[in-house]
Gaussian input, Z-matrix of N, CA and C with variables (Angstrom, degrees):
# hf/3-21g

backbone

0 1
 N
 C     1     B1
 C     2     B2     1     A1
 N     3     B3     2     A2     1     D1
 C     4     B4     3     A3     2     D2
 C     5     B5     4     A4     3     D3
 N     6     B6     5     A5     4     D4
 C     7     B7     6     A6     5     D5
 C     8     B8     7     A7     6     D6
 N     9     B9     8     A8     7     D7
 C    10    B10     9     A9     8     D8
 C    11    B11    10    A10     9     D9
 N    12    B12    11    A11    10    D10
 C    13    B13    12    A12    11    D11
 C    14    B14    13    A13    12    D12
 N    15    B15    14    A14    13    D13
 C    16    B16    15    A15    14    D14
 C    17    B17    16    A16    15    D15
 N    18    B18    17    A17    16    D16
 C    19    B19    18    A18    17    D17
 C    20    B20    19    A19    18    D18
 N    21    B21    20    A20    19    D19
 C    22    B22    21    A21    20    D20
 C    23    B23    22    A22    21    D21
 N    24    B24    23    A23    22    D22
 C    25    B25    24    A24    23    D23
 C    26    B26    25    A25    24    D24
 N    27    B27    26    A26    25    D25
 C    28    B28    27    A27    26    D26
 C    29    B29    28    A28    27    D27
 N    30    B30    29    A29    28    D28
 C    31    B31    30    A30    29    D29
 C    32    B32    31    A31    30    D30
 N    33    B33    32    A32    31    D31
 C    34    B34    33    A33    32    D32
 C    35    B35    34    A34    33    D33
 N    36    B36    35    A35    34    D34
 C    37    B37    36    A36    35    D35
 C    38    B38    37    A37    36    D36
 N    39    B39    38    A38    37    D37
 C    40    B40    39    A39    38    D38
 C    41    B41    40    A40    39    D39
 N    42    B42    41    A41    40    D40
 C    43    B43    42    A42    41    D41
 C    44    B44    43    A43    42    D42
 N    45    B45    44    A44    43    D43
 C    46    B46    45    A45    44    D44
 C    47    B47    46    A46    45    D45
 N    48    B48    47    A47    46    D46
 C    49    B49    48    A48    47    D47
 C    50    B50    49    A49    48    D48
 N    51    B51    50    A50    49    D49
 C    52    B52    51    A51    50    D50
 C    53    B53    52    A52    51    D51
 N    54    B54    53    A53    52    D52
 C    55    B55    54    A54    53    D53
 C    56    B56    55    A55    54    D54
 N    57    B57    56    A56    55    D55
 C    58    B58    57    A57    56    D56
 C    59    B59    58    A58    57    D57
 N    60    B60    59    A59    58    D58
 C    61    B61    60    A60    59    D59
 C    62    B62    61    A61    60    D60
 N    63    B63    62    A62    61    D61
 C    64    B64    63    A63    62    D62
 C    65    B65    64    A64    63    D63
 N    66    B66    65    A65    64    D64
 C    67    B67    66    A66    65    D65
 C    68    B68    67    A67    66    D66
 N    69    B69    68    A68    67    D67
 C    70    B70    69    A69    68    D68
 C    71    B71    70    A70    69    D69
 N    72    B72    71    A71    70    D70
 C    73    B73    72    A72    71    D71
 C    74    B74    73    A73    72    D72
 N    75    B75    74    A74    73    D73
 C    76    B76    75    A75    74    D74
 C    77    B77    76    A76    75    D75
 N    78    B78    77    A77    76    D76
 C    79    B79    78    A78    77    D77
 C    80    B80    79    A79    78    D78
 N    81    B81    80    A80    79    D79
 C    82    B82    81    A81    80    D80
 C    83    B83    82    A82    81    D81
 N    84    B84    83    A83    82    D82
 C    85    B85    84    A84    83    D83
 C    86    B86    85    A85    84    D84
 N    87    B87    86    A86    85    D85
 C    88    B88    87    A87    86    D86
 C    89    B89    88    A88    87    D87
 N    90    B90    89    A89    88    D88
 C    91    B91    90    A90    89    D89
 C    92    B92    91    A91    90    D90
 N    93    B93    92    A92    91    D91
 C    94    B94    93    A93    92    D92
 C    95    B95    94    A94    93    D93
 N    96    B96    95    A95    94    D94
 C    97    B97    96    A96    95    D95
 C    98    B98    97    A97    96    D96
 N    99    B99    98    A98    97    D97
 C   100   B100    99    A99    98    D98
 C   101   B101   100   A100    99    D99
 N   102   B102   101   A101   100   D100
 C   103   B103   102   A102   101   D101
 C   104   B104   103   A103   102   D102
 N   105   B105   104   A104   103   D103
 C   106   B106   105   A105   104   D104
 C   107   B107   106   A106   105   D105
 N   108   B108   107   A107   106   D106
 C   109   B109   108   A108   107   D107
 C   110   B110   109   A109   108   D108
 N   111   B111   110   A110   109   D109
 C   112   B112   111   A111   110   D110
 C   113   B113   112   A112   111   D111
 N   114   B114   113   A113   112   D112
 C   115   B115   114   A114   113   D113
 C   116   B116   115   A115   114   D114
 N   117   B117   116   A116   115   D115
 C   118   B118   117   A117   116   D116
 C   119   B119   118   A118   117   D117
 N   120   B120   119   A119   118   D118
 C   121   B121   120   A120   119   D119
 C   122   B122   121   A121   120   D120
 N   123   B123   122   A122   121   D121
 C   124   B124   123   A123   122   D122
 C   125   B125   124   A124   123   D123
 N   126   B126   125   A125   124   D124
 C   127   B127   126   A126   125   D125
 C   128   B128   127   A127   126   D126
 N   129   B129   128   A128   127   D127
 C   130   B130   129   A129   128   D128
 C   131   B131   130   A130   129   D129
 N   132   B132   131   A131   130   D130
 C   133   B133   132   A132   131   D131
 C   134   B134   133   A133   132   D132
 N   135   B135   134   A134   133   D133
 C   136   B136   135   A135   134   D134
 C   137   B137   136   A136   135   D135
 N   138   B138   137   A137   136   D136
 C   139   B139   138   A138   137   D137
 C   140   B140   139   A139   138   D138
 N   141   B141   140   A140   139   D139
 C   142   B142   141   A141   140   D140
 C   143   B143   142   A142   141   D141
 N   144   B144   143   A143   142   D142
 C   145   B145   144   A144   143   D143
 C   146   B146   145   A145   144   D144
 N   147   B147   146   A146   145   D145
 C   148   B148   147   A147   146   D146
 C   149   B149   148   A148   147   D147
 N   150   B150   149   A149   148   D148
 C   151   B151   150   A150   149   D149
 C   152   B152   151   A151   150   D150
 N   153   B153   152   A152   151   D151
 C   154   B154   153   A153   152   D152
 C   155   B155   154   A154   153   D153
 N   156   B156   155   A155   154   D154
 C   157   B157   156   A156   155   D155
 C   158   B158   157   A157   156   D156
 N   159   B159   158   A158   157   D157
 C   160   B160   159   A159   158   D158
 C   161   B161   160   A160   159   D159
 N   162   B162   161   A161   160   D160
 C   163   B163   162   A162   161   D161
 C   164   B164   163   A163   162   D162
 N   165   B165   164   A164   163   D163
 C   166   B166   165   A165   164   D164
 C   167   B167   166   A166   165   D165
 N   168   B168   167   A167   166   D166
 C   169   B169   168   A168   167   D167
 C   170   B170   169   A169   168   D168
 N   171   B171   170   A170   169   D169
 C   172   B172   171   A171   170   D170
 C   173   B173   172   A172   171   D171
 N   174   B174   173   A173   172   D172
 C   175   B175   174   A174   173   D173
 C   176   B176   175   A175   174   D174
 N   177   B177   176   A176   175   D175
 C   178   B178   177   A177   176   D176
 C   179   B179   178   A178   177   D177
 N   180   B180   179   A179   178   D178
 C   181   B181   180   A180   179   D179
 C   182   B182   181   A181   180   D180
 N   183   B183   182   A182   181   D181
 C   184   B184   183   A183   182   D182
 C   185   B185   184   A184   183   D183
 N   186   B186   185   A185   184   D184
 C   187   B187   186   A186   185   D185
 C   188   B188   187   A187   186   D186
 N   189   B189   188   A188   187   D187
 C   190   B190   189   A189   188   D188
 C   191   B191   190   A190   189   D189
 N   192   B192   191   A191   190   D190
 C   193   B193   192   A192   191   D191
 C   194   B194   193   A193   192   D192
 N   195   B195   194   A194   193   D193
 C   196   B196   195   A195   194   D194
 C   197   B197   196   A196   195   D195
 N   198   B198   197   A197   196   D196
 C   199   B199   198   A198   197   D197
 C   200   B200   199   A199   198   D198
 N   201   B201   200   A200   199   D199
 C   202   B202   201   A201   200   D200
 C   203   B203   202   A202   201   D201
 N   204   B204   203   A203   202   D202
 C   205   B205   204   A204   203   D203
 C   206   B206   205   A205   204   D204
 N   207   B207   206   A206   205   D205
 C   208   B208   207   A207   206   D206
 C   209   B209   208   A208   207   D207
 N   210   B210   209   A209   208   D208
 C   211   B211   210   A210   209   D209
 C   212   B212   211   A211   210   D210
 N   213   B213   212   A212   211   D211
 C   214   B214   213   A213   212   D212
 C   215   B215   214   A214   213   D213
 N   216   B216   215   A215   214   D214
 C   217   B217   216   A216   215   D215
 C   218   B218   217   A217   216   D216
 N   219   B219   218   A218   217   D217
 C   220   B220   219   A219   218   D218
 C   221   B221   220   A220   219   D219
 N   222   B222   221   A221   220   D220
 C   223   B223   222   A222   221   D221
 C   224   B224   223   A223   222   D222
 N   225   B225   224   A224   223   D223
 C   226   B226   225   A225   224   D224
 C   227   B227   226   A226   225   D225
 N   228   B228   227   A227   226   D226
 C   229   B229   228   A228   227   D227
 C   230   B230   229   A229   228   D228
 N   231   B231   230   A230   229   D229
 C   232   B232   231   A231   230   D230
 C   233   B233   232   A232   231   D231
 N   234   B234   233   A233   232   D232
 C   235   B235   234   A234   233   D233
 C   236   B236   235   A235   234   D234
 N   237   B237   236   A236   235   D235
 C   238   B238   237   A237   236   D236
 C   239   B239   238   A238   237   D237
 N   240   B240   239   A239   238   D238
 C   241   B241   240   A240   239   D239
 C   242   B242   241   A241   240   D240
 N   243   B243   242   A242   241   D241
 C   244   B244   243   A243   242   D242
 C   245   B245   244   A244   243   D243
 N   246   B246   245   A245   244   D244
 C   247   B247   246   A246   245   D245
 C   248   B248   247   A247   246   D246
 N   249   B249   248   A248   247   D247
 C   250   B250   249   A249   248   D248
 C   251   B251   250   A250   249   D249
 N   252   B252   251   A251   250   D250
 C   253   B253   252   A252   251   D251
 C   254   B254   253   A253   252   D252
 N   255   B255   254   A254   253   D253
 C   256   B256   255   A255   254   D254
 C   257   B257   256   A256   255   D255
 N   258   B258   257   A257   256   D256
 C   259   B259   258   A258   257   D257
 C   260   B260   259   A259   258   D258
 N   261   B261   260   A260   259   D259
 C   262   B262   261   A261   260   D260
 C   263   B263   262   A262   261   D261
 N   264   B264   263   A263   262   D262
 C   265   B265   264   A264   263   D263
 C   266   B266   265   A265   264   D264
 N   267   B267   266   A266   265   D265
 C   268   B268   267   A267   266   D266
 C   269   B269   268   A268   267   D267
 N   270   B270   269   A269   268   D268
 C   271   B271   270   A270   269   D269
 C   272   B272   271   A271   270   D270
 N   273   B273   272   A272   271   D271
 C   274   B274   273   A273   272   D272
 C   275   B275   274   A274   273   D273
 N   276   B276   275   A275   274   D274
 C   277   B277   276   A276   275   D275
 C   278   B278   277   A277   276   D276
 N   279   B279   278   A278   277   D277
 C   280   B280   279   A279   278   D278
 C   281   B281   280   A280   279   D279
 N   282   B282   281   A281   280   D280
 C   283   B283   282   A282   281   D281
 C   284   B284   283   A283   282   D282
 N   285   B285   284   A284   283   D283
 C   286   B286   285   A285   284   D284
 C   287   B287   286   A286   285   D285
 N   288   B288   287   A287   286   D286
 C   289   B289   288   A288   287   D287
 C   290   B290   289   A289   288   D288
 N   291   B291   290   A290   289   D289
 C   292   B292   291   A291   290   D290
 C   293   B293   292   A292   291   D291
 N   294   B294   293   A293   292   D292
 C   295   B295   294   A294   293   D293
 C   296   B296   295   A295   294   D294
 N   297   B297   296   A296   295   D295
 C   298   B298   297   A297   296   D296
 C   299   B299   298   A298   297   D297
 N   300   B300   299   A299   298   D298
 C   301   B301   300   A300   299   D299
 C   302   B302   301   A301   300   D300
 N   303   B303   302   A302   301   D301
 C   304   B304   303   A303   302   D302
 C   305   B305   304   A304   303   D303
 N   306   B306   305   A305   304   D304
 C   307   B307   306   A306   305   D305
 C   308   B308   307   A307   306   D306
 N   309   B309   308   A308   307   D307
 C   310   B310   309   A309   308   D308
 C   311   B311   310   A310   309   D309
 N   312   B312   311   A311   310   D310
 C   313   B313   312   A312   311   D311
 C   314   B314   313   A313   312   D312
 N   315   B315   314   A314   313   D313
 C   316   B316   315   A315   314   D314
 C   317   B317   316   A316   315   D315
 N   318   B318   317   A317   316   D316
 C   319   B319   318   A318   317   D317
 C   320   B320   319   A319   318   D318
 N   321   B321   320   A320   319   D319
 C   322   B322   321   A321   320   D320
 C   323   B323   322   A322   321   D321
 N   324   B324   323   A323   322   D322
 C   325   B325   324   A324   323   D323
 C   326   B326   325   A325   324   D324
 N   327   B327   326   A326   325   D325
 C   328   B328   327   A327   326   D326
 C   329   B329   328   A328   327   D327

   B1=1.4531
   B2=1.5296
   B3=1.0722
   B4=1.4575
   B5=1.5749
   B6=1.3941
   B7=1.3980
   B8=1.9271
   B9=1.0451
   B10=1.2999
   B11=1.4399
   B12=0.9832
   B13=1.3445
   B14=1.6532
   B15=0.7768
   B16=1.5939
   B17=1.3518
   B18=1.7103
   B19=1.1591
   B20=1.6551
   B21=1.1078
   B22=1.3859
   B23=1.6908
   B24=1.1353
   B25=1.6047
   B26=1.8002
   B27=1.5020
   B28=1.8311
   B29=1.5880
   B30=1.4425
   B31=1.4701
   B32=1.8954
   B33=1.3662
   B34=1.1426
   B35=1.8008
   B36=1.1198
   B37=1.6186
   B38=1.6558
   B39=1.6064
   B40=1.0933
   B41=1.8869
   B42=1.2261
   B43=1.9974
   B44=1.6546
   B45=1.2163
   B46=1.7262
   B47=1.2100
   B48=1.5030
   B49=1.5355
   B50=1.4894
   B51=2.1315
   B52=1.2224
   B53=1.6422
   B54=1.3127
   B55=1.3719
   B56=1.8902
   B57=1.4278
   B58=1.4444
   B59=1.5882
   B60=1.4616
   B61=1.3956
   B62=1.8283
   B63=1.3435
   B64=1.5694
   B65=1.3726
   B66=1.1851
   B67=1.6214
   B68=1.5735
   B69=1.4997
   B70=1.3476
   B71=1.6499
   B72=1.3296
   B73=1.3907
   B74=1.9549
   B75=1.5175
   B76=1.4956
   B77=1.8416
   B78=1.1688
   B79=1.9297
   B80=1.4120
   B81=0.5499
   B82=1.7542
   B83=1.4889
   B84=1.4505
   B85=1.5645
   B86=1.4248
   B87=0.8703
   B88=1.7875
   B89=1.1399
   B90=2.0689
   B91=1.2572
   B92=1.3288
   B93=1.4325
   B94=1.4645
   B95=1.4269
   B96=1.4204
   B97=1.7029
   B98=1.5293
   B99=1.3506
   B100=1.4384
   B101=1.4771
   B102=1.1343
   B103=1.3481
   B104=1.9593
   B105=1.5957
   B106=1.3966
   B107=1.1843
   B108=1.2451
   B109=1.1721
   B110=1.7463
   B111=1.4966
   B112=1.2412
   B113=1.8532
   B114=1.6657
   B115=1.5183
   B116=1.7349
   B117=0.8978
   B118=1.7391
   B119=1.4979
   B120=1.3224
   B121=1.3646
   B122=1.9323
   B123=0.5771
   B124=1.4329
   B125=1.4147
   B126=1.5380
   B127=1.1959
   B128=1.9293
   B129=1.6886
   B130=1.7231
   B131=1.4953
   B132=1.5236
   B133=1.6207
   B134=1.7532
   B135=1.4432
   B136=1.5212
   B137=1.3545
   B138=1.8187
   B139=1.6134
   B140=1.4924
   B141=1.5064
   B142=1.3876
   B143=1.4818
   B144=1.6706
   B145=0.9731
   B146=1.6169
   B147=1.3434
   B148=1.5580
   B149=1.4227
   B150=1.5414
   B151=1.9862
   B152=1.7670
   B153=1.5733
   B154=1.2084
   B155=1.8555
   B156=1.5336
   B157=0.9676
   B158=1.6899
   B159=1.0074
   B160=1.7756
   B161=1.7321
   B162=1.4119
   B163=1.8801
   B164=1.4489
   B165=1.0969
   B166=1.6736
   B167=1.2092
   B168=1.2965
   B169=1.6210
   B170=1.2957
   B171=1.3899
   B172=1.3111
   B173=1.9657
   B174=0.9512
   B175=1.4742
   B176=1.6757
   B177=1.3777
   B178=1.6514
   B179=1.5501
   B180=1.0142
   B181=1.8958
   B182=1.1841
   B183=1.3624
   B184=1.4934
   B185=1.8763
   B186=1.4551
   B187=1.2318
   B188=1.4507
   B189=1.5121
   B190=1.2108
   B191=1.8273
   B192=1.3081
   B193=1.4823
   B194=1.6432
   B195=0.8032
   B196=1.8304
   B197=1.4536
   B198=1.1770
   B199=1.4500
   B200=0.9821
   B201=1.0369
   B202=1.4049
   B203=1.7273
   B204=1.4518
   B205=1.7302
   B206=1.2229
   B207=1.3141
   B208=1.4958
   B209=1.5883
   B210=1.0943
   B211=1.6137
   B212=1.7228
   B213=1.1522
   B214=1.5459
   B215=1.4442
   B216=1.6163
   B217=1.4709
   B218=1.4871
   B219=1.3155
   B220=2.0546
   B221=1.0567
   B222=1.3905
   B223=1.5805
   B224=1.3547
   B225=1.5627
   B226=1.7413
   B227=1.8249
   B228=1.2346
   B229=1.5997
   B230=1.2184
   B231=1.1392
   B232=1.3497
   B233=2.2053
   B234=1.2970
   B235=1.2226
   B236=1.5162
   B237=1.3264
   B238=1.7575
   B239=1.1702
   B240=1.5751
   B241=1.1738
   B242=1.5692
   B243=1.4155
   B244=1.5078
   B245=1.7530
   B246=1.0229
   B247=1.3989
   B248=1.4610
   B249=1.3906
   B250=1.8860
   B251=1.5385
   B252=1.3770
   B253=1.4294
   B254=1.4554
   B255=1.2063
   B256=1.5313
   B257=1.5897
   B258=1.2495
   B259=1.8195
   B260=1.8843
   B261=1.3967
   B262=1.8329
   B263=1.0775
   B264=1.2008
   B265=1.4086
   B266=1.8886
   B267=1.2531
   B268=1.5274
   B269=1.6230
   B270=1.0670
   B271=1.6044
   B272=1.6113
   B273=0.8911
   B274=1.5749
   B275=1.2685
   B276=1.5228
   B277=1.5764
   B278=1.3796
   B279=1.6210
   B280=1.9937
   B281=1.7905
   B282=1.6808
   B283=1.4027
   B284=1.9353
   B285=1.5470
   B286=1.4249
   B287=1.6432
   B288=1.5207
   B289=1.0250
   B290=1.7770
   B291=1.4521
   B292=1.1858
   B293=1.6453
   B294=1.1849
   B295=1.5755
   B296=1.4213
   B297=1.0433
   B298=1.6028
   B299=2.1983
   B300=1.2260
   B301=1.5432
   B302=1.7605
   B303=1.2362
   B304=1.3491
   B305=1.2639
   B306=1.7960
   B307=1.1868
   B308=1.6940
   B309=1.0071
   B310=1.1929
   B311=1.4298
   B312=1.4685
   B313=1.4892
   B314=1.1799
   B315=1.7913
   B316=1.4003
   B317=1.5071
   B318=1.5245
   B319=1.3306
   B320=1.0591
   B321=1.7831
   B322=1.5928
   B323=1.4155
   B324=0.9104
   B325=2.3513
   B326=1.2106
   B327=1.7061
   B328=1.2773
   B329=1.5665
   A1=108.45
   A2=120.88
   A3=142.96
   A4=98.46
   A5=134.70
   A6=137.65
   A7=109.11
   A8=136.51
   A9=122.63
   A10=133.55
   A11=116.44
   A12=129.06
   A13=113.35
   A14=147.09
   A15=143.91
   A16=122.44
   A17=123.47
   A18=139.31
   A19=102.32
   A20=131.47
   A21=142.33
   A22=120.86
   A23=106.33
   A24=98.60
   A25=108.65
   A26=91.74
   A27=95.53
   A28=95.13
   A29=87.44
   A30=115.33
   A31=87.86
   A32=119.97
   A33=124.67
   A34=114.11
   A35=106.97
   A36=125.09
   A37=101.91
   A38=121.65
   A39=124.25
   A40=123.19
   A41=86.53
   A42=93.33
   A43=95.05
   A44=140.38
   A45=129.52
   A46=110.92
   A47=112.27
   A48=126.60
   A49=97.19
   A50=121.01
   A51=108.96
   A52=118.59
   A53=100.42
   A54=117.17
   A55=88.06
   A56=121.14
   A57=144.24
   A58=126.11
   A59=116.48
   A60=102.11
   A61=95.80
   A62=124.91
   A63=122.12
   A64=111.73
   A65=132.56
   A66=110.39
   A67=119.00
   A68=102.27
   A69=116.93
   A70=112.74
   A71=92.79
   A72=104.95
   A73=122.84
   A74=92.61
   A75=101.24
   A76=108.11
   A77=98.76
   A78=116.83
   A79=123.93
   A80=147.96
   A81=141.82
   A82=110.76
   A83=131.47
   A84=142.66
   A85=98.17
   A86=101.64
   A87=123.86
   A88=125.15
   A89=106.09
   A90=132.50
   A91=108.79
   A92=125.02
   A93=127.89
   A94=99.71
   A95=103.36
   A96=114.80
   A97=107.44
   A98=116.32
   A99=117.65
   A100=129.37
   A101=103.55
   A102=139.06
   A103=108.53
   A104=117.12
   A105=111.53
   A106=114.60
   A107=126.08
   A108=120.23
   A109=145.91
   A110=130.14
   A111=100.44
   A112=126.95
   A113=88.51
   A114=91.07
   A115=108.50
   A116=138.60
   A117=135.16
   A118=79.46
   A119=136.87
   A120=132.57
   A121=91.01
   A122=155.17
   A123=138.82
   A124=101.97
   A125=89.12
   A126=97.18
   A127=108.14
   A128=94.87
   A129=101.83
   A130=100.43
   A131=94.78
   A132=93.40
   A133=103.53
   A134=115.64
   A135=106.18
   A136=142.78
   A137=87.39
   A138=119.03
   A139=116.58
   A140=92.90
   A141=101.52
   A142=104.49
   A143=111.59
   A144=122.64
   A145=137.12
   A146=135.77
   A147=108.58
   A148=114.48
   A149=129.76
   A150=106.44
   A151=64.22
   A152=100.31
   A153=127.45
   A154=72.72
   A155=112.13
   A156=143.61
   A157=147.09
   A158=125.24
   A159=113.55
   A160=98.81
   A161=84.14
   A162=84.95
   A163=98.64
   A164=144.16
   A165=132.52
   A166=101.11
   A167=157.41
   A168=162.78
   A169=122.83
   A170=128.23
   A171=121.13
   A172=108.21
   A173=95.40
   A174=85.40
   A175=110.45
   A176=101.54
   A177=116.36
   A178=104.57
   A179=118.96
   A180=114.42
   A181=124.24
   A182=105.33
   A183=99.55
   A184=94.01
   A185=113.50
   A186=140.71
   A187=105.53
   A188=147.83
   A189=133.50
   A190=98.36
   A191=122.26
   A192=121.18
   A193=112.29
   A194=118.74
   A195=123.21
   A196=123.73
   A197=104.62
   A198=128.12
   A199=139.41
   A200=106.49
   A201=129.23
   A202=109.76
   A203=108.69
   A204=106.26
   A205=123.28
   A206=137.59
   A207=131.29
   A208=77.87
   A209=112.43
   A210=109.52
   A211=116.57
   A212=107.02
   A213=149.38
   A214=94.50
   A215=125.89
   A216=118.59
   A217=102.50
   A218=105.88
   A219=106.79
   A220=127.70
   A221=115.52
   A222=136.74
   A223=129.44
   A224=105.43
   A225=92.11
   A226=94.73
   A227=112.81
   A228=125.04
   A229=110.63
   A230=130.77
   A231=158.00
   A232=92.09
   A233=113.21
   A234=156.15
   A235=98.29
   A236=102.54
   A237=99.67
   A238=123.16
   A239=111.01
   A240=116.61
   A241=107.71
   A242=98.96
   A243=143.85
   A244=108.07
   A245=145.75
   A246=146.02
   A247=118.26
   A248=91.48
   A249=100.40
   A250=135.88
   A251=110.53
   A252=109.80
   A253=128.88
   A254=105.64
   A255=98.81
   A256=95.02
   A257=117.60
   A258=125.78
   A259=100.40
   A260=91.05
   A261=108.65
   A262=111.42
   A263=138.66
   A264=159.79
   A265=106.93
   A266=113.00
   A267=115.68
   A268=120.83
   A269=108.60
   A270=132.01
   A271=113.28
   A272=107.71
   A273=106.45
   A274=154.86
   A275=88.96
   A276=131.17
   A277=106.86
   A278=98.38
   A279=96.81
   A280=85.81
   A281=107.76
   A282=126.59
   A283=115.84
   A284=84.78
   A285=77.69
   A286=91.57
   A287=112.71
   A288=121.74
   A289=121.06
   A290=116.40
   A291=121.25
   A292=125.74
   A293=119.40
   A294=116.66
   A295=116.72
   A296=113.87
   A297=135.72
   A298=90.55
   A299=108.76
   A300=111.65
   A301=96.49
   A302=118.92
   A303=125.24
   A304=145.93
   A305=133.41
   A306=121.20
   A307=103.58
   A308=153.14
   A309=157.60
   A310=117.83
   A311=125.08
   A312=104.51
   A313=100.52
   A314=106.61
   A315=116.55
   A316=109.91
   A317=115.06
   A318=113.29
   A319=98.19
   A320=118.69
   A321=127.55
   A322=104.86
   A323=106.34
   A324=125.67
   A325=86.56
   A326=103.28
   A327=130.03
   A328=106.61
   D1=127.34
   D2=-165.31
   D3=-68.94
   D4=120.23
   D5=165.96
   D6=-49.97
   D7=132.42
   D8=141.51
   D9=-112.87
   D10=119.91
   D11=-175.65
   D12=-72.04
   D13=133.90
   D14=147.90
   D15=-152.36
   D16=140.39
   D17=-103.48
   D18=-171.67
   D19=107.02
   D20=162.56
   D21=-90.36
   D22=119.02
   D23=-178.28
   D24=-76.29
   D25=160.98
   D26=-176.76
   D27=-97.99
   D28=157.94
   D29=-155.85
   D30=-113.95
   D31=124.33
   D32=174.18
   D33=-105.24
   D34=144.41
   D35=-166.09
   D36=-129.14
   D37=104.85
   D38=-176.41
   D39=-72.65
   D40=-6.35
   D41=174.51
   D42=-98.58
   D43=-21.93
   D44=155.17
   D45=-135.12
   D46=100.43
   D47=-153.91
   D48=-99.14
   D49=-5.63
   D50=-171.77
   D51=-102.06
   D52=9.69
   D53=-152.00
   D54=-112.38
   D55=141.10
   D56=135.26
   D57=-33.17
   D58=112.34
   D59=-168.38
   D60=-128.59
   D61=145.16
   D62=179.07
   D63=-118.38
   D64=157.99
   D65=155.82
   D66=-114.78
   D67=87.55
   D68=-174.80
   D69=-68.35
   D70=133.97
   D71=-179.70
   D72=-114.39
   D73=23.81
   D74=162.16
   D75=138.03
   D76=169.50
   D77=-179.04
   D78=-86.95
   D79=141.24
   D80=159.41
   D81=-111.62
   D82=154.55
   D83=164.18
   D84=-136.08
   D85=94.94
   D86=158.78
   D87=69.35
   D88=35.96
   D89=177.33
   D90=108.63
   D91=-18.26
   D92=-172.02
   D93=-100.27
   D94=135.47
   D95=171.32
   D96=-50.07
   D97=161.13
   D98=146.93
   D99=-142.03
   D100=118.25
   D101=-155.46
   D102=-34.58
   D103=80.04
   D104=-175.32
   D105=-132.14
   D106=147.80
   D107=179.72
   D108=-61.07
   D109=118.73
   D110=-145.47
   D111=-79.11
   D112=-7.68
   D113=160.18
   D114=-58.98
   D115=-26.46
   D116=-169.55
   D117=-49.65
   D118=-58.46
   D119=-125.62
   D120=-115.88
   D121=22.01
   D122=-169.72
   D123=-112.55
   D124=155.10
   D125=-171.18
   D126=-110.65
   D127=133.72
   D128=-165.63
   D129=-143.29
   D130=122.71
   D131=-172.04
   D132=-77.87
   D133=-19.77
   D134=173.25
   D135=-48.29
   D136=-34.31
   D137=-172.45
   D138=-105.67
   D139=-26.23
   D140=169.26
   D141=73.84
   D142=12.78
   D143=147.73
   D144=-36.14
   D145=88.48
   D146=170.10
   D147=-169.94
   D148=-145.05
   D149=-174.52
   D150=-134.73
   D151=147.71
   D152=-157.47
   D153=-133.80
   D154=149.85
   D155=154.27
   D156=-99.85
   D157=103.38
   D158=-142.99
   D159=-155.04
   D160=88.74
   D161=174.54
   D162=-75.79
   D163=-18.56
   D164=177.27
   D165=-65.05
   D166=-72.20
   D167=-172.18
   D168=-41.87
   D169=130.68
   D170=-179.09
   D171=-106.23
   D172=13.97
   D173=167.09
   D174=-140.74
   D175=160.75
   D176=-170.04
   D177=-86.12
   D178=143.33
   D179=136.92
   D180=-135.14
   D181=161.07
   D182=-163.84
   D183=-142.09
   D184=-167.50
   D185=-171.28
   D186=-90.34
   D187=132.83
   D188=-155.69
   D189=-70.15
   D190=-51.55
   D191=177.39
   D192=-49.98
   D193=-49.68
   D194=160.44
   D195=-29.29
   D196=-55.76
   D197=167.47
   D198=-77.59
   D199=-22.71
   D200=179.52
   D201=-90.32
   D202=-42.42
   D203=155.91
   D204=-79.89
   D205=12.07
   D206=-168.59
   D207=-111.08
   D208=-53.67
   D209=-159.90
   D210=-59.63
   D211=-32.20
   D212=-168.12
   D213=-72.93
   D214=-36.99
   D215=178.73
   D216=-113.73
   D217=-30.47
   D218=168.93
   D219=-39.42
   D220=-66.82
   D221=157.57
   D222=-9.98
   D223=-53.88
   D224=-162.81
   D225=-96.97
   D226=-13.45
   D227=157.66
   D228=-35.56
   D229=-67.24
   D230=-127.03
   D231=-97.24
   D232=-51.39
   D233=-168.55
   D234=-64.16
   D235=-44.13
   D236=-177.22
   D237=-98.66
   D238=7.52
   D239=176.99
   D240=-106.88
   D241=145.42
   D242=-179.52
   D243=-63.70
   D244=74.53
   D245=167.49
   D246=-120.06
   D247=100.55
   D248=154.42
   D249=-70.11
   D250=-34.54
   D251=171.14
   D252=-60.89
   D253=-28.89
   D254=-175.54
   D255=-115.68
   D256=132.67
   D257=168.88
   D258=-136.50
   D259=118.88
   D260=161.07
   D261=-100.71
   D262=141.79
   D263=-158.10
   D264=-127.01
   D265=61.44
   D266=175.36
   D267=-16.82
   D268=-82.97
   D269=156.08
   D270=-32.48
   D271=-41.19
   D272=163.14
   D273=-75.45
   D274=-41.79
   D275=-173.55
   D276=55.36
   D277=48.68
   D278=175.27
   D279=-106.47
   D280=153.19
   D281=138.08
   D282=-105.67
   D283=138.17
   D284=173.22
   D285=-130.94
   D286=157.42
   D287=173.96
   D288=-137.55
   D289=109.78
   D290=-168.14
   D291=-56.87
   D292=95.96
   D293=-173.36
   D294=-44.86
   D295=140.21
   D296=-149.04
   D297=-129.52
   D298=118.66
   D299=174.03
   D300=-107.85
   D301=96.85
   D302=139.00
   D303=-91.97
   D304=154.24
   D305=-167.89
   D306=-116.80
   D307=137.04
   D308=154.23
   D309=-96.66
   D310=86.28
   D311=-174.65
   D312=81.80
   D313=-141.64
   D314=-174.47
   D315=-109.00
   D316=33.64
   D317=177.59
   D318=-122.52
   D319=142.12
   D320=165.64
   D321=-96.66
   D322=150.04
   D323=-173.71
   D324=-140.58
   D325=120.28
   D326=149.65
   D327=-79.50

């Protein structure tokens, strides 16, 4: 089976010259496009518009239309699934999380 490689060059922005820039041209959920607009994603040095790249960061941001369709098809995904371990309590504002006894080797994890 033939390797494939593929490779987007970075897009540099001279007002944040330290930061990763791509020119993404859309999302997928579980191979299927989802339907966003491609201004959400472009890259504009006026607006300072664009998808910034940042393996240090643990959270995303996006363009409100961007987000607004990922979430829009995320959601009822998320919704049909079956999970006992983790229960949030809205009305409450409790998390509970069901302890899990695993062994790794010769170590036990509660």
């Amino acid at each position: 089976m033939p390797c494939r490689i593929h490779s987007t060059p970075l897009l540099a922005n001279p007002r944040r010259p330290s930061l990763y820039y791509v020119n993404m041209t859309g999302i997928r959920v579980i191979g299927r496009p989802i339907r966003i607009p491609p201004k959400a994603f472009a890259f504009d040095l006026a607006t300072d518009g664009s998808t910034i790249i940042d393996s240090g960061t643990m959270f995303t941001r996006s363009m409100v239309p961007a987000y607004e369709a990922v979430r829009d098809d995320f959601r009822p995904r998320v919704m049909a699934q079956q999970n006992d371990r983790v229960v949030f309590d809205g009305a409450g504002g409790r998390l509970s999380i069901a302890c899990e006894h695993c062994t790794y080797g010769d170590y036990h994890v509660l």
